[in-house]
C-alpha angles and dihedrals in degrees: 000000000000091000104036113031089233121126109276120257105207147036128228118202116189121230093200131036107270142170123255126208117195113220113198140214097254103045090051097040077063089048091055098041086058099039107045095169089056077072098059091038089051092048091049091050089045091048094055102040079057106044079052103055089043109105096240104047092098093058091055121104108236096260090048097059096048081050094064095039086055090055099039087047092057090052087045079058100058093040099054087043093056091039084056102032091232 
C-alpha cells in the first residue's frame, strides 16, 4: 500500500511493544525520485512476497517461478512509477 497506493493486503500484528515511524507520501516520493534503481528492487521484493503467497507458487518449477517474479515485478514498476508520478 505504501508503494503503490493500492488497499493493503495484510495485517501485521507486534509481539512485543514497539515503536512505529510513519513514513508519508511526499518524503518517500523524494526518496524514490533520488534513488531510481530502489523502484525496480521494491518491485522485485514485492514480486516475490506475492508469487509466494499465490496458491499455486509451490507447484512451479524453479524457473518458472523467477519467470513470473520477473513479470509481476515489472507490473509492481509501473505501478509504483504512476502512485509516485516518476
Amino acid at each position: 500500500a505504501l508503494v503503490t497506493g493500492e488497499r493493503r493486503q495484510a495485517t501485521v500484528r507486534a509481539v512485543d511493544e514497539c515503536e512505529l515511524m510513519v513514513i508519508g507520501h511526499e518524503p518517500f516520493h523524494g526518496v524514490l525520485a533520488e534513488s531510481p534503481n530502489l523502484v525496480k528492487e521494491l518491485s522485485h521484493i514485492l514480486a516475490e512476497r506475492q508469487t509466494m503467497l499465490d496458491e499455486h507458487a509451490d507447484m512451479l518449477s524453479a524457473d518458472d517461478r523467477e519467470r513470473e517474479v520477473n513479470v509481476k515485478s515489472l507490473q509492481f514498476i509501473d505501478r509504483i512509477k504512476n502512485f509516485f508520478e516518476l
